[in-house]
KETOR-73047 format. One record per residue (C-alpha): residue number from 1; z, x, y. Coordinates in steps of 0.1 Angstrom, whole numbers, plus 2048, in hexadecimal, padded with zeros to 3 digits. Example, Ala and Ser with C-alpha at 12.3 -4.5 7.8 and 13.67 -1.06 7.14 Angstrom:
2
(node 1, (84E, 87B, 7D3))
(node 2, (847, 889, 7F5))
END
This chain:
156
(node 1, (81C, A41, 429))
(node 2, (817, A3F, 44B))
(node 3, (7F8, A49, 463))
(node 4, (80C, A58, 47E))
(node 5, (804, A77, 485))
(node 6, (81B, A87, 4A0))
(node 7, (82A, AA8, 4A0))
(node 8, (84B, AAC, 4A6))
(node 9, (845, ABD, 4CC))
(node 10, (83C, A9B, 4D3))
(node 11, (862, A92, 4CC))
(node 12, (867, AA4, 4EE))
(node 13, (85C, A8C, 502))
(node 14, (86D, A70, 4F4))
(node 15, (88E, A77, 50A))
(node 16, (8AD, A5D, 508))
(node 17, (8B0, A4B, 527))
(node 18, (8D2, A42, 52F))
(node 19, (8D1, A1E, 53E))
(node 20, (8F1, A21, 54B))
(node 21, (8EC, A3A, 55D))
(node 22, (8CB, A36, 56C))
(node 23, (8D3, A10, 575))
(node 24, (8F3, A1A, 587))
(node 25, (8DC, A32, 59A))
(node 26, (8C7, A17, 5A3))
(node 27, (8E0, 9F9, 5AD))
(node 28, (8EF, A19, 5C0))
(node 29, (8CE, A1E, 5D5))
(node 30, (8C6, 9F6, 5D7))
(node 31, (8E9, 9F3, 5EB))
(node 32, (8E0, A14, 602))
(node 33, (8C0, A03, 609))
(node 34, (8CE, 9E0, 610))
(node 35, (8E8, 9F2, 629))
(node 36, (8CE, A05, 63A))
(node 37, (8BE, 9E8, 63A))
(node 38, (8D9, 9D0, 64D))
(node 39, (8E2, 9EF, 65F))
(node 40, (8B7, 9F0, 670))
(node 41, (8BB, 9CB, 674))
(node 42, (8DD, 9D0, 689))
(node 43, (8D2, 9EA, 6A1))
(node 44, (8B0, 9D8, 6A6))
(node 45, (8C0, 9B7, 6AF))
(node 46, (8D4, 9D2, 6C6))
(node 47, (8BB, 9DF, 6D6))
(node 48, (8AA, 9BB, 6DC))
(node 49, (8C5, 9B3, 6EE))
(node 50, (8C9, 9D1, 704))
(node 51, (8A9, 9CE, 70D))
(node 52, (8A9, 9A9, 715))
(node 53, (8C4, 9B4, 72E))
(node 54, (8B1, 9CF, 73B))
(node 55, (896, 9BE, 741))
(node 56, (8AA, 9A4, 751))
(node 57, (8B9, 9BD, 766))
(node 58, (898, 9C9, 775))
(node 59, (889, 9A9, 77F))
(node 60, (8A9, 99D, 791))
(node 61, (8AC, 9BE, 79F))
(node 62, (88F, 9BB, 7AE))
(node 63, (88D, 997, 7B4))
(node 64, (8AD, 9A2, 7C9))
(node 65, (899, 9B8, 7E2))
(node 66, (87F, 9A0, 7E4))
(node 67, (897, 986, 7F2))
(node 68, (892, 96B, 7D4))
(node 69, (8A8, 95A, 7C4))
(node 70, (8B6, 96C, 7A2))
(node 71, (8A9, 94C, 78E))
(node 72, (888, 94F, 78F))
(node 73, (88D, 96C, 773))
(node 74, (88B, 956, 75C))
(node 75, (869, 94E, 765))
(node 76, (85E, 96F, 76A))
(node 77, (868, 97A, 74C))
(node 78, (856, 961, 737))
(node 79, (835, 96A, 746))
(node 80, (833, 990, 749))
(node 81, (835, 9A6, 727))
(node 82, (83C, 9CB, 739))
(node 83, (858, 9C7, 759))
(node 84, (859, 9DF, 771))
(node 85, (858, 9DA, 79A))
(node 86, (831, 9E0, 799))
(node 87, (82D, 9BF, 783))
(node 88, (848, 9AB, 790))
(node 89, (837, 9B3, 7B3))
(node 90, (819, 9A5, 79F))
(node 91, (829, 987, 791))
(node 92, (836, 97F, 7B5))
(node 93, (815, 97F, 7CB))
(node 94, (800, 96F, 7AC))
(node 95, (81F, 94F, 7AA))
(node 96, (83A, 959, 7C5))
(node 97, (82F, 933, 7D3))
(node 98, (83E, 923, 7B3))
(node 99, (862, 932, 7BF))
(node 100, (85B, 92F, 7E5))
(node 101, (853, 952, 7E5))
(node 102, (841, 962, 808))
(node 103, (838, 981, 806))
(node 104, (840, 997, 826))
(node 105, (826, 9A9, 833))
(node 106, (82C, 9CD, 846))
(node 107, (81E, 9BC, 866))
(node 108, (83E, 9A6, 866))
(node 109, (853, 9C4, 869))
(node 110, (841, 9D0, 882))
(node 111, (841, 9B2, 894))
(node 112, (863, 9AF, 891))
(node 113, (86C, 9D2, 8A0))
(node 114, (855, 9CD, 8C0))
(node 115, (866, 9A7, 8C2))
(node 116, (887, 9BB, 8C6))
(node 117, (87A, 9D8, 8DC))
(node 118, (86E, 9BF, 8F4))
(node 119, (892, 9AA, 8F0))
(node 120, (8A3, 9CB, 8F5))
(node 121, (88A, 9CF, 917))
(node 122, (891, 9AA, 924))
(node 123, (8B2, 9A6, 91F))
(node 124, (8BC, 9C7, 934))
(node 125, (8A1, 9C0, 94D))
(node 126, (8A0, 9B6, 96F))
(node 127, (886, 99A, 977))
(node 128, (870, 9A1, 99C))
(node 129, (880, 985, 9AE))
(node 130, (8A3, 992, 9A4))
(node 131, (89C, 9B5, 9AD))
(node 132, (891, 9A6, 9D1))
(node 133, (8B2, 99A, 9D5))
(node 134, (8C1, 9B3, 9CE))
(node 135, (8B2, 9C9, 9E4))
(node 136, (8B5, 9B4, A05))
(node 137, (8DC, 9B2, 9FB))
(node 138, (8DE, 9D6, 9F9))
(node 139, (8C7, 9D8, A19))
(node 140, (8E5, 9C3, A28))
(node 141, (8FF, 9D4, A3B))
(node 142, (922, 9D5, A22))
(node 143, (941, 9D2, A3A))
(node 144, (956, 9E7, A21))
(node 145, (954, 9FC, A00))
(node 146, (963, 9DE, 9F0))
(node 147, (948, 9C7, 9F5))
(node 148, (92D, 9E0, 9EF))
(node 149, (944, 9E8, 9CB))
(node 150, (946, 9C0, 9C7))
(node 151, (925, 9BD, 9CB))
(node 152, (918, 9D7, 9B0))
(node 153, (932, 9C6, 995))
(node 154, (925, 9A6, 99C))
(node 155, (8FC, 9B4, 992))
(node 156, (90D, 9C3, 96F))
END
């Protein structure tokens, strides 16, 4: 005789678990999970690569405005973690002389625009000893119309 003493509620529990079924559920969710797996591992190496390209993008972008060469992206890249124009502007004053980078100032445009309002101012005017001349001609008696009108086409 045994010394078991179960009822036979506890037969309830003891349920038949169909391995067939329950495996094939299981090889079923292993291969889901290994798709979604690859599937995550495709669209990050994606995404790595658009924003390698993005990044890219806004450096020479900016590089372009600046008046530097394109290749120096490369560098930039390397050494900054976040791009946008505010730490590429960084990069550029901190190492610009690696490159052969000079930053402009806003006094050089400035200079520049009075340098061409006083070109502008020389180039159409009339210097004192030239004016001089011009008046003791005109003071001079013209014989005829077509000497004075010769006379104003030869000043243009």
């Amino acid at each position: 005789m045994s010394n078991n003493n179960w009822d036979d509620e506890d037969d309830d529990f003891d349920t038949d678990i169909d391995n067939s079924d329950g495996s094939d559920l299981v090889k079923k969710l292993r291969k889901a999970k290994r798709s979604d797996e690859k599937r995550i591992k495709e669209l990050t190496e994606q995404l790595e690569v658009f924003s390698k390209a993005q990044r890219e993008s806004t450096v020479k972008e900016v590089l372009e405005k600046k008046g530097v060469n394109t290749k120096a992206a490369r560098l930039i890249l390397k050494d900054i973690s976040e791009v946008n124009e505010e730490s590429i502007n960084s990069w550029l004053s901190d190492n610009g002389d690696l490159i052969g980078y000079q930053p402009k100032s806003n006094n050089d445009d400035i200079n520049l625009a009075a340098l061409r309002q006083q070109d502008i101012v020389t180039q159409q005017g009339i210097s004192p000893d030239k004016a001089n001349d011009i008046n003791a001609r005109l003071n001079g008696n013209f014989e005829s119309a077509e000497e004075f009108m010769a006379f104003l086409q030869s000043q243009q």
